[in-house]
PLY file of the C-alpha trace (Angstrom):
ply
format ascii 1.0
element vertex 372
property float x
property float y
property float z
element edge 371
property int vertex1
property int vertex2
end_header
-19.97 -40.14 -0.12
-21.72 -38.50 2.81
-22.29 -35.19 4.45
-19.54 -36.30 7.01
-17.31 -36.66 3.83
-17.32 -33.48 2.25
-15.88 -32.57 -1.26
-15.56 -29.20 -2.75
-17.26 -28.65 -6.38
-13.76 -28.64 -7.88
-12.55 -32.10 -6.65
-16.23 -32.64 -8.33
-15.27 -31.02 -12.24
-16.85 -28.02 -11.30
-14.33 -25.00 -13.31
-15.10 -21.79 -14.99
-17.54 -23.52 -18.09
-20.10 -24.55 -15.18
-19.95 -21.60 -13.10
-20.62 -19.52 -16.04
-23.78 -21.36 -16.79
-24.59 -21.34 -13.53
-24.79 -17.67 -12.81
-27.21 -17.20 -16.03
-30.02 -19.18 -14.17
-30.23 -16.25 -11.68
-32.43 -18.56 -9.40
-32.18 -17.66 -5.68
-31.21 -20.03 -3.28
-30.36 -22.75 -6.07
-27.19 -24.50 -5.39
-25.29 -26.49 -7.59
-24.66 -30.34 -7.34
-23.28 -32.88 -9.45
-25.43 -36.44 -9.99
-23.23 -39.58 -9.15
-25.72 -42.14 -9.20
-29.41 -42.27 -10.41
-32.15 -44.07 -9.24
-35.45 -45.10 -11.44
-37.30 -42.09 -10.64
-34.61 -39.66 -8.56
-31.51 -39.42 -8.48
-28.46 -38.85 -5.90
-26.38 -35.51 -6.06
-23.06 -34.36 -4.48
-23.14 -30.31 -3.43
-20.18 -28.05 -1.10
-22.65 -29.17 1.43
-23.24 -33.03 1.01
-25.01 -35.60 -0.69
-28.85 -35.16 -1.05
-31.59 -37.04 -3.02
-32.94 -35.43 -5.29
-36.43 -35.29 -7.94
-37.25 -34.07 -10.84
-39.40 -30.63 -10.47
-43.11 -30.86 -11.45
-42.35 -28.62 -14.64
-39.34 -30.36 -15.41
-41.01 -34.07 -15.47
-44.02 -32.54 -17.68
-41.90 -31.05 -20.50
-39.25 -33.86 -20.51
-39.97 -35.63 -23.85
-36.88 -37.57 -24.23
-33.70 -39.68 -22.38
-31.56 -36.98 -22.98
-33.61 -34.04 -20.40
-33.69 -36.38 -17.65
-30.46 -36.00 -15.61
-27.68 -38.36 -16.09
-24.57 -39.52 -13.90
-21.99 -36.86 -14.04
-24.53 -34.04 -15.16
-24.24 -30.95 -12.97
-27.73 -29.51 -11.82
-29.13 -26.58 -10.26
-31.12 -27.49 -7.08
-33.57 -26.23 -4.77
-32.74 -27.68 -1.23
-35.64 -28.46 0.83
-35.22 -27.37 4.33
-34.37 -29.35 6.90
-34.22 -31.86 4.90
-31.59 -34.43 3.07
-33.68 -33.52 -0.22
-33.38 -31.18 -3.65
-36.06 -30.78 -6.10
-33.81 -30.10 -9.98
-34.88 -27.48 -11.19
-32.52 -26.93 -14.05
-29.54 -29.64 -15.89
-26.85 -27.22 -16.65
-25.89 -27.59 -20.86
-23.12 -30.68 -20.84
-19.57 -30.21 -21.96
-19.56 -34.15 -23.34
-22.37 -36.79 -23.59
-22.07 -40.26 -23.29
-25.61 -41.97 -25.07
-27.09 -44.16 -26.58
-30.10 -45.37 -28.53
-33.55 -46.67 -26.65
-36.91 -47.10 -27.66
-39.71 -45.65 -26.71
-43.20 -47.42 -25.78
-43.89 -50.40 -23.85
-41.77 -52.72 -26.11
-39.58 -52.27 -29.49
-42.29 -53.65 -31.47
-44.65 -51.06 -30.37
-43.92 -48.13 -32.98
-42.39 -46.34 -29.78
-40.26 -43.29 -30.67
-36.52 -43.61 -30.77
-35.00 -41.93 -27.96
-31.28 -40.36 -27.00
-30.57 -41.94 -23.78
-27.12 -40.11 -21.84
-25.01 -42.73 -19.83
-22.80 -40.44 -18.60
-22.08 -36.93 -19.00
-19.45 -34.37 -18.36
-17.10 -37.20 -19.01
-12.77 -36.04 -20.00
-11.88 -39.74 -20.85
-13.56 -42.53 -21.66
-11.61 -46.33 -20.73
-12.70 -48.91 -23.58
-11.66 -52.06 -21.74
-11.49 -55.41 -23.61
-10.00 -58.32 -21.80
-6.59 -60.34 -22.67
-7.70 -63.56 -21.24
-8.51 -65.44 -24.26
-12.52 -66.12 -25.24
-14.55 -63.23 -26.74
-12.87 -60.69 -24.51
-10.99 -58.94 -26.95
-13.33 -58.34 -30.09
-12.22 -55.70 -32.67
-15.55 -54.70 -34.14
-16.88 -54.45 -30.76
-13.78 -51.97 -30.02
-14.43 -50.24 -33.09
-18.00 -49.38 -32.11
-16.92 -48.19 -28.80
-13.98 -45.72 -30.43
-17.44 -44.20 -32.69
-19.54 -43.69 -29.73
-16.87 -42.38 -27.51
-15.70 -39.97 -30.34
-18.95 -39.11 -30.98
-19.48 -38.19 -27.32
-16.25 -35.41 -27.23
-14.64 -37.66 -24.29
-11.27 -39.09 -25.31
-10.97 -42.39 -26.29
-8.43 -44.73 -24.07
-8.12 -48.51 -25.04
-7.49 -50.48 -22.02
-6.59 -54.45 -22.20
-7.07 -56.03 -18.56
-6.16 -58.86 -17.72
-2.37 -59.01 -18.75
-0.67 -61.37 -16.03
-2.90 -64.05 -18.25
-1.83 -63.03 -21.32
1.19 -64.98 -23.06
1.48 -62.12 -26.22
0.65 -58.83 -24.90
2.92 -56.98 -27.47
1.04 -59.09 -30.09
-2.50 -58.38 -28.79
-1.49 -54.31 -28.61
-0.32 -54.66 -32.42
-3.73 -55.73 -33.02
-5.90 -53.55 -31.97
-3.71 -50.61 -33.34
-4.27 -51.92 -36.26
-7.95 -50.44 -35.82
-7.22 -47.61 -33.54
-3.77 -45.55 -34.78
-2.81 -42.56 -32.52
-5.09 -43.80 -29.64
-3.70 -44.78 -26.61
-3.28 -48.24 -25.63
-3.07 -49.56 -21.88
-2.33 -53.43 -21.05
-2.81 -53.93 -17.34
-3.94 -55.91 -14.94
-6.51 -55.33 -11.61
-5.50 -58.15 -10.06
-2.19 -57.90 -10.10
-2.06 -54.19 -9.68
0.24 -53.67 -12.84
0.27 -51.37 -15.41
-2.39 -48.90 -13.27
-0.31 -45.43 -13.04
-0.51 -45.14 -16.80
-4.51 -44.98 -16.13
-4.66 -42.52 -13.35
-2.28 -40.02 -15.42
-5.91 -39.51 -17.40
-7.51 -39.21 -13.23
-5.43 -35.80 -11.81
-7.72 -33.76 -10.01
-11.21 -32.64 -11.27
-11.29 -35.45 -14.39
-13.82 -37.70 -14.72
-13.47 -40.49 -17.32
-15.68 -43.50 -17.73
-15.25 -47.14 -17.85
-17.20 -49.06 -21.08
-16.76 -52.68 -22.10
-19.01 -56.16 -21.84
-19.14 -57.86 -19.00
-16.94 -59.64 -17.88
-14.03 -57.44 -18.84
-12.64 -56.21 -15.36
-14.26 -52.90 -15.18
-15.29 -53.34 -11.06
-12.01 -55.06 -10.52
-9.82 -52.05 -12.14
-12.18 -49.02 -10.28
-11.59 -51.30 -7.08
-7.43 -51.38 -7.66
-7.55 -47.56 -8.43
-9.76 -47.00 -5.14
-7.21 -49.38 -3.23
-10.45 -51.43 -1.70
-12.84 -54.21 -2.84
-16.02 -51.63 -3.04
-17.50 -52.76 -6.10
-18.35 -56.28 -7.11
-16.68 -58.35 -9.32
-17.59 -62.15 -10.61
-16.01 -65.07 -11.75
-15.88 -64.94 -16.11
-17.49 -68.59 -17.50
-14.40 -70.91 -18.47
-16.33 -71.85 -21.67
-16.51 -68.36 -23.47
-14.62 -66.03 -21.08
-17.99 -64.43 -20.93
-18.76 -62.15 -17.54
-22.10 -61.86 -15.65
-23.26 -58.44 -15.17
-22.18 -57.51 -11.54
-22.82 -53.21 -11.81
-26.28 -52.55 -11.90
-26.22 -48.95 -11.93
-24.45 -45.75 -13.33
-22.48 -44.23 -10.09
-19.65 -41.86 -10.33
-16.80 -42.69 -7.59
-14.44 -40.28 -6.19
-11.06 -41.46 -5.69
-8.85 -40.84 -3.24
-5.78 -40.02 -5.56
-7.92 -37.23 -7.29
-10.47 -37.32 -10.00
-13.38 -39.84 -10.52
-14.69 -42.34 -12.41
-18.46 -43.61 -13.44
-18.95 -46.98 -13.65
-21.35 -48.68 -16.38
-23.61 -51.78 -16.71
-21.90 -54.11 -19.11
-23.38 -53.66 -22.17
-22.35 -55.94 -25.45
-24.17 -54.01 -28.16
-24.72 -50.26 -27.95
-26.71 -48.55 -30.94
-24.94 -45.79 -31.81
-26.50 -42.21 -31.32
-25.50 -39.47 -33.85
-25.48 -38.41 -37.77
-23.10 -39.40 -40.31
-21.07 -36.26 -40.03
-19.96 -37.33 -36.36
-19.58 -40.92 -37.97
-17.37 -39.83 -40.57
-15.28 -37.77 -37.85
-14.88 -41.16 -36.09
-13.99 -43.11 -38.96
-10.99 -40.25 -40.42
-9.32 -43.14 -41.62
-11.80 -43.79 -44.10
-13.26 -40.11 -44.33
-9.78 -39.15 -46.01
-9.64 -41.95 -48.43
-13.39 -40.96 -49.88
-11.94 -37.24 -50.09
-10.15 -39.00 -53.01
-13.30 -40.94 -54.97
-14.46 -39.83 -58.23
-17.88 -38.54 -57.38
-18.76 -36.44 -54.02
-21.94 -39.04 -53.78
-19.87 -42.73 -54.05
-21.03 -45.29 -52.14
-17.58 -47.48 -52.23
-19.65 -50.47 -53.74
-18.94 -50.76 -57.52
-18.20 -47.05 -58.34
-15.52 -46.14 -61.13
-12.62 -44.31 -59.18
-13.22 -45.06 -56.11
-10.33 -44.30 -53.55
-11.75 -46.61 -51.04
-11.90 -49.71 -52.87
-8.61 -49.19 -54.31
-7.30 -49.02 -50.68
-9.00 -52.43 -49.93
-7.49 -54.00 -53.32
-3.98 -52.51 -52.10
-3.84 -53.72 -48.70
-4.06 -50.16 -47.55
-7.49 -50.37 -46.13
-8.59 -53.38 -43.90
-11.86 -54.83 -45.07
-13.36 -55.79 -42.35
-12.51 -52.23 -40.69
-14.89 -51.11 -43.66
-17.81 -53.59 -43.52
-17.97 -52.48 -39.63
-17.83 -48.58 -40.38
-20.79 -49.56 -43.52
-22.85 -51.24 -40.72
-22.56 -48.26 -38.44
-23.30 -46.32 -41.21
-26.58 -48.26 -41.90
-27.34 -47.60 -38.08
-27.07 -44.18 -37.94
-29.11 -44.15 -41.43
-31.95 -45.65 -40.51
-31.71 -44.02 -36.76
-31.74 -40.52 -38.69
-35.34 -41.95 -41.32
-36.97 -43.23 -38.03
-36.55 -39.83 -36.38
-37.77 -38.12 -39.47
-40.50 -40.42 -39.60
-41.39 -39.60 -36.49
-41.13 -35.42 -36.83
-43.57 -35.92 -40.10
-45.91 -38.44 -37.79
-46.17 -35.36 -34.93
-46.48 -32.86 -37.55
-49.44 -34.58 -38.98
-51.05 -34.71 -36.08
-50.50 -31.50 -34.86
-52.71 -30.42 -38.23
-55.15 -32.94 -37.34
-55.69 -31.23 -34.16
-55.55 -27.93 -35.40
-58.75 -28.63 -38.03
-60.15 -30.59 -35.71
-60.18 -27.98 -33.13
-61.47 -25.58 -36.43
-64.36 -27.36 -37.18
-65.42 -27.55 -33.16
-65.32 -23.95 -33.41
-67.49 -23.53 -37.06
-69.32 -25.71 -35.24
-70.43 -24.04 -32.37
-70.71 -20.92 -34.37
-73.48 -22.35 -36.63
-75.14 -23.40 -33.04
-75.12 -19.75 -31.84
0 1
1 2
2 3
3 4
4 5
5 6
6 7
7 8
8 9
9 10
10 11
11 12
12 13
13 14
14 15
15 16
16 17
17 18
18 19
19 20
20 21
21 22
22 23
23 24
24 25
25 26
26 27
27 28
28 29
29 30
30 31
31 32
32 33
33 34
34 35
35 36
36 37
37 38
38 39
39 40
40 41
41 42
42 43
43 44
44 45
45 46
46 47
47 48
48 49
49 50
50 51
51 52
52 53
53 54
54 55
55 56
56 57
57 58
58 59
59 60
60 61
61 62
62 63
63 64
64 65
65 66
66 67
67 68
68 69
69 70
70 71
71 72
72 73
73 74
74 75
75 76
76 77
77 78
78 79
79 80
80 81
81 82
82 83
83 84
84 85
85 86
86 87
87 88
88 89
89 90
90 91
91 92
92 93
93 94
94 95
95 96
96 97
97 98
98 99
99 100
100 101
101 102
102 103
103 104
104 105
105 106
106 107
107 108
108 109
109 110
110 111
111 112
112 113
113 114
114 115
115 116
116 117
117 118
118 119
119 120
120 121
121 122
122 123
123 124
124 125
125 126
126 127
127 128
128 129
129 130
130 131
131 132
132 133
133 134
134 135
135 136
136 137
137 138
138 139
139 140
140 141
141 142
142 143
143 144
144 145
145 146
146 147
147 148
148 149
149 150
150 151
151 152
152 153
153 154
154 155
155 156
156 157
157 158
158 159
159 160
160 161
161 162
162 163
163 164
164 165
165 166
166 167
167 168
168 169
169 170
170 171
171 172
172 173
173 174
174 175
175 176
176 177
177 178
178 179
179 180
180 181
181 182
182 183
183 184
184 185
185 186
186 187
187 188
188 189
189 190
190 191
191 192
192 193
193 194
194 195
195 196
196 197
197 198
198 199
199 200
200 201
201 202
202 203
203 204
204 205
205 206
206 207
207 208
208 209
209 210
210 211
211 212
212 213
213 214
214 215
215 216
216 217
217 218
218 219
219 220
220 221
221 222
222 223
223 224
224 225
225 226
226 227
227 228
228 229
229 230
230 231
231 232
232 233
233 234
234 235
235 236
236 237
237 238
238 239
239 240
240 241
241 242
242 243
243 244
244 245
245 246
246 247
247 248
248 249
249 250
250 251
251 252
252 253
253 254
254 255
255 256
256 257
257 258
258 259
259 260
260 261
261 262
262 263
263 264
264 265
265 266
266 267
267 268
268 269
269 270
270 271
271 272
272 273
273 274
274 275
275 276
276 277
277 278
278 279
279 280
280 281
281 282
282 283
283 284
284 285
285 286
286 287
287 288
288 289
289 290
290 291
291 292
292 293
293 294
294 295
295 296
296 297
297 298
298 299
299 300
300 301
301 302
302 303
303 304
304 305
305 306
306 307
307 308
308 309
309 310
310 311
311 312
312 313
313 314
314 315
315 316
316 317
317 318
318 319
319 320
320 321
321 322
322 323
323 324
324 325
325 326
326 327
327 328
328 329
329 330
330 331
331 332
332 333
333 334
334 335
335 336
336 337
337 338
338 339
339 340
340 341
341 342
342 343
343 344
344 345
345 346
346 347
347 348
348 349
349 350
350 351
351 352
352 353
353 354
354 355
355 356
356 357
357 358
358 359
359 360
360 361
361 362
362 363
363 364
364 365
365 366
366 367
367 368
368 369
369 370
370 371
């Protein structure tokens, strides 16, 4: 995208939520601009005027204290153009309508005590494409789909299972019957990139203005179906290994593409495992399935181990309730858990020290009194 190859904010997402925002900065001569790819320490940004790099203002980078306040593919931001110049300093991320993230760690390593972080993938996302691959292998994993249909209900984007891959698939109804099995009333998509098949069921979710996002392991086709919406060979793709069906990574950074048909789509690094970011209300609200059967335990507090009337046990014993389904929603569970002590850990940790400080600072100044 280029200044030759102008959009207009709409085509971009831009409606009535962001302009509202917007007009609360009250900043003179910011513009608005929306951040389809980022860079290690700047990011690029699409305005009514073109595409301009853009940094982090000085205030901005000293009070950022987590993944979450740096900007993100997809965020909208208010900018300062410099003039003359192909450059913005941010100045302001405008409050996201959906948030794509993830955990990281803080520090040099993860054994260094480093804080646990929120880290947004993508933001400002309508629909988010789960793609698993029909082409045998590890491609199509349930409990990897499973934690994908958390984290994308988690981040407010709507959840869309796509299967790639089809024209080497010998069951497709079968594979589809399986993976509703994990994911009722979510829709399913088999299709194929290479073969160009089953793709206007995809851009229905891609009119004009919607963004949706593409998340799966490597390997799955996610390049190779952006390429067959954009009708060109943009993005790369690689080879799977014949072994393990297993892909190489081939994206190496977040970008948001704007298609030609209307809408846009943000492209992610594969990534197998993704911690999931959130509390155990939001987990709950992704797991309604099982939420609705522990509405019906015994006591408000069960833990669906060896509790007397427990609902969700009696589901499992019935052959209501898959059992795997629940050991994956129990390990999420443990996840968020022990994401939600190390945070707390952490707020008692700063808190500490913040008194340290304080009587430190105290005794400088009984100090210098006695001096005097």
């Amino acid at each position: 995208m280029t200044a030759e190859n102008k959009v207009t904010l709409e085509e971009l997402g831009w409606d009535d939520y962001f302009s509202r925002e917007f007009q609360l900065i009250k900043m003179p001569g910011a513009v608005p601009g929306r951040v389809v790819a980022v860079e290690k320490d700047s990011c690029q940004v699409v305005t009514a005027s073109g595409e301009l790099a853009a940094q982090l203002s000085g205030k901005m980078r000293y009070l950022a204290d987590g993944g979450d306040e740096y900007p993100a593919v997809g965020d909208w931001l208010v900018l300062r153009p410099l003039p003359g110049e192909p450059k913005a300093v941010i100045k302001v991320i405008l409050p996201r309508k959906t948030k794509f993230s993830r955990q990281i760690t803080g520090g040099r390593d993860r054994t260094s005590g480093g804080k646990t972080l929120e880290q947004v993938v993508a933001a400002n996302v309508d629909t988010v494409f789960l793609v698993s691959g029909l082409d045998g292998g590890r491609s199509l994993n349930l409990r990897r789909i499973e934690r994908y249909l958390a984290i994308a209900r988690i981040s407010g984007a709507a959840p869309v299972i796509v299967l790639n891959k089809a024209d080497l698939c010998t069951d497709i109804e079968g594979r589809v019957r399986q993976v509703e099995t994990i994911a009722p009333n979510i829709p399913i998509h088999a299709v194929s990139a290479t073969a160009l098949t089953g793709l206007d069921a995809l851009k229905l979710y891609l009119s004009k203005s919607k963004t949706a996002a593409l998340l799966g392991s490597s390997g799955v086709g996610k390049s190779a179906l952006i390429n067959a919406l954009l009708g060109e060979d943009r993005l790369a793709t690689a080879e799977v290994r014949k072994s393990d069906k297993e892909g190489r990574h081939t994206t190496t950074r977040r970008e948001l593409i704007l298609l030609p048909g209307g809408g846009s789509v943000i492209d992610t690094p594969g990534m197998r495992e993704i911690q999931v970011w959130g509390d155990e209300k939001s987990l709950d609200d992704a797991f309604e399935d099982i939420s609705r059967l522990a509405a019906g335990c015994r006591f408000s507090d069960c833990q669906h181990n060896a509790e007397p009337g427990c609902a969700v046990r009696a589901a499992i014993l019935q052959g209501e309730l898959d059992a795997t389904h629940f050991r994956n929603y129990q390990k999420l569970q443990r996840e968020v858990r022990y994401l939600t002590a190390r945070q707390e850990g952490h707020a008692a940790l700063e808190e500490k020290l913040r008194w340290k400080k304080i009587s430190q600072y105290r005794q400088y100044l009984k100090r210098n009194k006695q001096d005097n």
